[in-house]
C-alpha positions in Angstrom: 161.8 179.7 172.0 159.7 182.4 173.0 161.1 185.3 170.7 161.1 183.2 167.6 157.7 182.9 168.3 157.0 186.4 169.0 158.8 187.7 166.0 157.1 185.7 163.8 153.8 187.0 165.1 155.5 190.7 164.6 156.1 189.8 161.5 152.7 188.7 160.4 150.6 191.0 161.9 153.3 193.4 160.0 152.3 192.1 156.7 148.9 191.8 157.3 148.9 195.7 158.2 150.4 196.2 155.0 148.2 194.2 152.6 145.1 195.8 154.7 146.2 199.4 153.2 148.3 197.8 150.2 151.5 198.3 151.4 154.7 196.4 150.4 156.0 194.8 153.9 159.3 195.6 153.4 158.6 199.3 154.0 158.5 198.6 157.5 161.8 197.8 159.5 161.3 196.4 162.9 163.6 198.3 165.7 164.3 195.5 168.3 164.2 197.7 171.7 166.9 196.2 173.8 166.1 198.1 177.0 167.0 196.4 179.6 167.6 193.2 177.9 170.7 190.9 178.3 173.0 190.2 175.8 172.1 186.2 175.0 168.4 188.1 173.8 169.6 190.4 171.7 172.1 187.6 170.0 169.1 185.9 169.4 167.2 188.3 167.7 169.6 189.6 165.7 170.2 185.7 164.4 166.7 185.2 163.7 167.2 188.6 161.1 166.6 191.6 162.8 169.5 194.5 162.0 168.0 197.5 163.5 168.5 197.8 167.4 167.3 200.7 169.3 168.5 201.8 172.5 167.2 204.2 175.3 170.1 204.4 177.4 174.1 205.2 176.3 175.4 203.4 179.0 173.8 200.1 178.5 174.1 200.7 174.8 177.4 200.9 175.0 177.9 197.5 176.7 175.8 195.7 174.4 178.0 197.6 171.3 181.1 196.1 173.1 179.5 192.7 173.5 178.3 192.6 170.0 181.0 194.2 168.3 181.5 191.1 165.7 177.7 191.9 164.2 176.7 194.3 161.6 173.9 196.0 163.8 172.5 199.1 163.3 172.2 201.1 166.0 170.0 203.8 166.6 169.5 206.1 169.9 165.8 206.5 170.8 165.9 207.9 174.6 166.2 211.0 176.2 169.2 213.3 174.7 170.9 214.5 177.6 173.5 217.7 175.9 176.6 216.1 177.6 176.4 212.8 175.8 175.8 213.9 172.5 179.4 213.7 171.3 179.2 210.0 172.2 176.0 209.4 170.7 177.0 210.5 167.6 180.3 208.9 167.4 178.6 205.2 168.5 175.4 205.1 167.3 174.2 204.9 163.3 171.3 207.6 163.9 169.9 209.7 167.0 166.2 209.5 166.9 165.4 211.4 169.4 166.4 214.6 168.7 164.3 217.2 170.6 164.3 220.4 170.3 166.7 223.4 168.5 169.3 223.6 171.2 170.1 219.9 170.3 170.0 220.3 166.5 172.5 223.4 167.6 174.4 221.6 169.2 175.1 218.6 166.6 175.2 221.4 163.9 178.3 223.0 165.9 180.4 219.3 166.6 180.2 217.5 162.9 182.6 217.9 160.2 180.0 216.6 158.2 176.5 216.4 156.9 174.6 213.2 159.9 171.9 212.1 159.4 168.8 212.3 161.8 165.2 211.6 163.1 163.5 214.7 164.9 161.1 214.3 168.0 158.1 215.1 167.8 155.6 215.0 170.7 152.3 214.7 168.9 150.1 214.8 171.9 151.9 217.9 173.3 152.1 216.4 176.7 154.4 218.0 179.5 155.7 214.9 180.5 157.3 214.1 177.0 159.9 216.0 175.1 160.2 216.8 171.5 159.4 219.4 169.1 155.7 220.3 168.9 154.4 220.1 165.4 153.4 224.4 165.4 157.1 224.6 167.1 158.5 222.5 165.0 157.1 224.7 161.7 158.1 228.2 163.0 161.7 226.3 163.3 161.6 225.1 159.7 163.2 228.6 158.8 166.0 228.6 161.2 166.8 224.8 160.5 167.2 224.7 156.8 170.6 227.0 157.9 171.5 224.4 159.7 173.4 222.3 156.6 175.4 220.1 158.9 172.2 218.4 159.5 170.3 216.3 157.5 166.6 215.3 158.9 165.4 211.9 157.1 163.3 210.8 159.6 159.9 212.3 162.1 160.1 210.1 165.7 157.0 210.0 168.2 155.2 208.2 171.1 151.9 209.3 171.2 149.7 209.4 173.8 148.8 205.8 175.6 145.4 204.5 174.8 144.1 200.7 175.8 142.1 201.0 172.4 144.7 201.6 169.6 142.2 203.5 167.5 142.0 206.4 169.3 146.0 206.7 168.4 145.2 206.5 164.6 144.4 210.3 164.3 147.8 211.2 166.1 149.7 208.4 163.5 147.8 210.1 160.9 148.8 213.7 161.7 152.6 212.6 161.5 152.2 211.8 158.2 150.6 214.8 157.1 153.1 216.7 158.8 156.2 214.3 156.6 154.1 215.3 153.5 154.2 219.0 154.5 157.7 219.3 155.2 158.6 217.4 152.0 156.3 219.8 150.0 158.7 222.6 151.1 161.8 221.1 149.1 163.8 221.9 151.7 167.5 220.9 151.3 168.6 219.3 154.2 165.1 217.7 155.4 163.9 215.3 153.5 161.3 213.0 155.2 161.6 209.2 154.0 161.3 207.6 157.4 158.5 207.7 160.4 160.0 205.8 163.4 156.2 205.7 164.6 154.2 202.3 166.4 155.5 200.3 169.7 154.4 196.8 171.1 150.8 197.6 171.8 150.1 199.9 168.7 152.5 198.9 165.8 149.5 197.6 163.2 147.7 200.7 163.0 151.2 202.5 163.0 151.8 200.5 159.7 148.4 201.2 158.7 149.5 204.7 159.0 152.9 204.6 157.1 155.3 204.0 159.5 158.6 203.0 158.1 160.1 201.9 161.6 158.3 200.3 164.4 160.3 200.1 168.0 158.9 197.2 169.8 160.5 196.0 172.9 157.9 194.0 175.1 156.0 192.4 172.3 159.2 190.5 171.3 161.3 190.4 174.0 158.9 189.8 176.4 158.5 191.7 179.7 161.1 193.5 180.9 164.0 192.5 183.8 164.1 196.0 185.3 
C-alpha cells in the first residue's frame, strides 16, 4: 500500500537528516496530519506505528476520536484556535499546538484547575495572513507569561514561509531554535522549551537538520488530500 510505502520513505529520509547533523532519530516524532482524511487511513497509519495524530479542525477531530476511541493515540490540535472551542480542545485533545497569541494563553490560564501543558505559535515569517506570536512579541510577553503558572510551555510551533527550494526555509528553522535556546537561557519556571513542532511534507529534512523534535506531515504520507 501506498502509505506503508510513504512512511517508510518518511522514515528514512528522517534518519538520514539525523545522521547528516549527528542526530539520534528518535528525537524526531512524526505527527500524522489527518486533515481531511478518512478513518480506514488513519487506522492504517497508526497500525504501521505512528502514535502522534495532529488535527486542524475540532469537529472532524472529534469524529475520528470517536471512531478510534479503542487506540492509544495522541492527539494534538494544530489549527486555528477559535476562543469558543477552547474548553473542548483542552478537554479532548493531549496538547494545543497552536496557541497564538496572549488572549488565548489568558484564556486557558483562567479555565484549568491545573498546570497543561502547551506548544506556542510562532509566526516566524511575520506574515499577515498567519497567526501566532511574533518572536519580538513573543519576548516583551515573556514577563507577563511567566505569571501565568497554570500554563506550562514545552513546546515552540511554526509554518514558515512557503519556498519551492527548501533552503531558503533553513534560516527561518534556524531562528526557532535560537529563539528555544533563548527562552531556556531565562530559567523560567513554567516554559521550558524541549520540543519544536517545526517541518511539513515538502520541508521536514531540513526541519530535522534544524532540530525539530516533531514534524506534521500530511500529504507526503497520506497522499493528496480528498477535500
Amino acid at each position: 500500500m501506498a502509505i506503508k510505502e510513504n512512511l517508510e520513505r518518511i522514515r528514512q529520509n528522517i534518519e538520514k537528516a539525523c545522521l547528516r547533523v549527528k542526530r539520534d532519530p528518535c528525537q524526531v516524532q512524526i505527527a500524522a496530519v489527518c486533515k481531511d482524511q478518512g478513518v480506514t487511513k488513519i487506522r492504517q497509519v497508526y497500525d504501521l506505528g505512528v502514535r502522534l495524530l495532529g488535527e486542524n479542525k475540532a469537529q472532524e477531530a472529534e469524529n475520528h476520536m470517536h471512531q478510534l476511541a479503542d487506540t492509544d493515540i495522541v492527539w494534538h490540535f494544530i489549527g486555528k484556535l477559535q476562543k469558543n472551542k477552547i474548553n473542548k480542545l483542552l478537554s479532548t485533545f493531549h496538547l494545543i499546538e497552536s496557541v497564538d497569541g496572549v488572549k488565548s494563553l489568558e484564556h486557558i490560564h483562567k479555565r484549568v484547575d491545573k498546570p497543561v501543558e502547551l506548544f506556542i505559535e510562532i509566526n516566524i515569517g511575520e506574515e499577515k495572513n498567519k497567526s501566532g506570536f511574533t518572536i519580538e512579541g513573543l519576548k516583551k510577553a515573556l514577563p507577563y507569561l511567566a505569571n501565568l503558572n497554570k500554563i506550562v510551555v514545552t513546546g515552540l510551533m511554526s509554518i514558515p514561509p512557503y519556498f519551492e527550494d527548501t533552503e531558503k526555509v533553513r534560516p527561518y528553522f534556524s531562528r526557532l531554535r535560537e529563539l528555544k535556546d533563548e527562552i531556556n537561557q531565562m530559567a523560567i519556571a513554567n516554559l521550558k522549551i524541549s520540543h519544536l513542532s517545526i517541518g511539513m511534507s515538502h520541508d521536514y529534512e531540513v526541519a530535522v537538520e534544524e532540530g525539530a523534535t516533531i514534524v506534521r506531515i500530511g500529504t507526503a504520507l497520506f497522499g493528496k488530500r480528498n477535500g
